[in-house]
N, C-alpha and C positions, 0 to 999 in steps of 0.2 A: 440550262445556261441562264445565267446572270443576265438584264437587259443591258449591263454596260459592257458584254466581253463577246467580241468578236471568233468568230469561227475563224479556222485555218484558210479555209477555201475565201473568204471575207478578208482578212489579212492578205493574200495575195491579190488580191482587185485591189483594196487599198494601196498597196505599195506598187502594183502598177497603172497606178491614177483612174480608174474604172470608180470607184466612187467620192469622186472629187467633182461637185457638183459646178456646169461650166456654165448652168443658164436656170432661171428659175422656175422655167416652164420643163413638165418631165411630161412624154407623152403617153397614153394610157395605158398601152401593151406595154411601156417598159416598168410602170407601175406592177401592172398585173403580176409580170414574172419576178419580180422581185416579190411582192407580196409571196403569193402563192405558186411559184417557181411552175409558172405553165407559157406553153408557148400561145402567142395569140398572134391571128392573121392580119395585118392590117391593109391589105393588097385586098382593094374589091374582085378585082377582073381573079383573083389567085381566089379567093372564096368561093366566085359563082361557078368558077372552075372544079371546086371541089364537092360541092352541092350536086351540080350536074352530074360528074361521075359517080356521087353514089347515091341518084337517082331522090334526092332530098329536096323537095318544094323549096322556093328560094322567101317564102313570104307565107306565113299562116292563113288557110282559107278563111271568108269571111264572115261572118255569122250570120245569121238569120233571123229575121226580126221576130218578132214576139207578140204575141196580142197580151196586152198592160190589162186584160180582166182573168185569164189564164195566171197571172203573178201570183203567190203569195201572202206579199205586201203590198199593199197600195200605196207608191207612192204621193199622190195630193193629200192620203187621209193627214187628219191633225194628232199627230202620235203626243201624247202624252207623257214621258218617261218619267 
């Protein structure tokens, strides 16, 4: 498909005013699914609902610090590149 030629399914939102833009602000999830045609949750309380049920940490545990002589790289040395 050509960038200037609209799909059928396209053609029908157009001609029932679904892409006829009413405000300049579009907000994220309606971005998303158009981009890449997925549904996204915008409902916190409907999210932590869904984590809960399938037992999925709501937040990535935290790390653990590091002794900085253990590193690799030293970050203070004066690198050269």
């Amino acid at each position: 498909m050509t960038p200037n030629t609209l799909s059928i399914r396209h053609w029908d939102r157009l001609r029932s005013g679904a892409l006829i833009a009413t405000s300049p602000h579009v907000d994220w999830s309606t971005l998303m699914s158009r981009t890449f045609d997925v549904a996204l949750i915008d409902d916190q309380s409907l999210a932590t609902s869904i984590l809960d049920e399938l037992a999925i940490a709501r937040a990535p545990p935290p790390l653990r610090a590091r002794d900085p002589a253990t590193l690799d790289h030293d970050p203070d040395a004066d690198d050269t590149c």
